[in-house]
C-alpha positions in Angstrom: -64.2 11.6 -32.1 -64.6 9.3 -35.0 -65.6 6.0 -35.5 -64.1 3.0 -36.9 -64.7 -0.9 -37.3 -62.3 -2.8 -35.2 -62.3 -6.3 -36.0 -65.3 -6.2 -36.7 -67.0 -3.7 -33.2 -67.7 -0.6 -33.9 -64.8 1.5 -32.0 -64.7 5.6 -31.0 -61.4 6.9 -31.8 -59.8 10.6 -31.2 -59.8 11.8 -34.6 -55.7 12.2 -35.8 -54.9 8.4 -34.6 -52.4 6.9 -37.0 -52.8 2.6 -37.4 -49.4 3.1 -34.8 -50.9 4.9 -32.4 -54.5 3.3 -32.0 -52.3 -0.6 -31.9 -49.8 1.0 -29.6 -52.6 2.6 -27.3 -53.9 -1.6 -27.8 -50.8 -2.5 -26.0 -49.9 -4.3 -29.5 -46.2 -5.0 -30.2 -46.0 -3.6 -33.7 -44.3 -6.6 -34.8 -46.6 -9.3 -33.7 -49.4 -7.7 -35.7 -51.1 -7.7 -39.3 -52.8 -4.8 -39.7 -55.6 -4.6 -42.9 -56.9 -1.0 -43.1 -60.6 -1.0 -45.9 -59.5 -4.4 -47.1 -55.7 -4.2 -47.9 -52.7 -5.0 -45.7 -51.6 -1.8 -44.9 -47.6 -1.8 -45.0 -45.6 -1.4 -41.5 -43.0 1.3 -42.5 -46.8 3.6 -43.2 -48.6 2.9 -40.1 -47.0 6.2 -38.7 -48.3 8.1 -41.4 -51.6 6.9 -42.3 -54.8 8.1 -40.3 -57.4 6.6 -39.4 -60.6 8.0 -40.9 -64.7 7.7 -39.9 -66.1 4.4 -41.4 -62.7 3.0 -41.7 -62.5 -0.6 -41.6 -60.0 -2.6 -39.5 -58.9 -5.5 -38.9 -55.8 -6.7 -36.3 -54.4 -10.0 -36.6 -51.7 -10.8 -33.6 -49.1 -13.5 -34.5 -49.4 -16.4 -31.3 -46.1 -18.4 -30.9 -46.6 -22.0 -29.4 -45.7 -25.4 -29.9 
């Protein structure tokens, strides 16, 4: 288990999660979501591929539609 900041809450995550994983495990639609991973927008087509580590900073912005 690691830890991680999640919008700002400390968070315990099994280590191995990729950013895909830990938003799908969120219920998060992939593409309703910004992720920034230690202060830079971490692109879409990586999240498979890039693990999240102890101390990692993230934070999760979900797009709201409305009118």
């Amino acid at each position: 288990m690691i830890h991680a900041a999640v919008n700002g809450e400390t968070t315990g995550i099994t280590s191995g999660t990729s950013l895909l994983a830990f938003i799908t495990s969120k219920n998060l639609t992939p593409e309703h979501v910004v992720i920034e991973h230690n202060g830079s927008i971490a692109a879409r087509e990586q999240w498979g591929q890039l693990l999240i580590g102890d101390g990692d900073t993230l934070e999760i912005v979900k797009f709201l539609g409305g009118g």
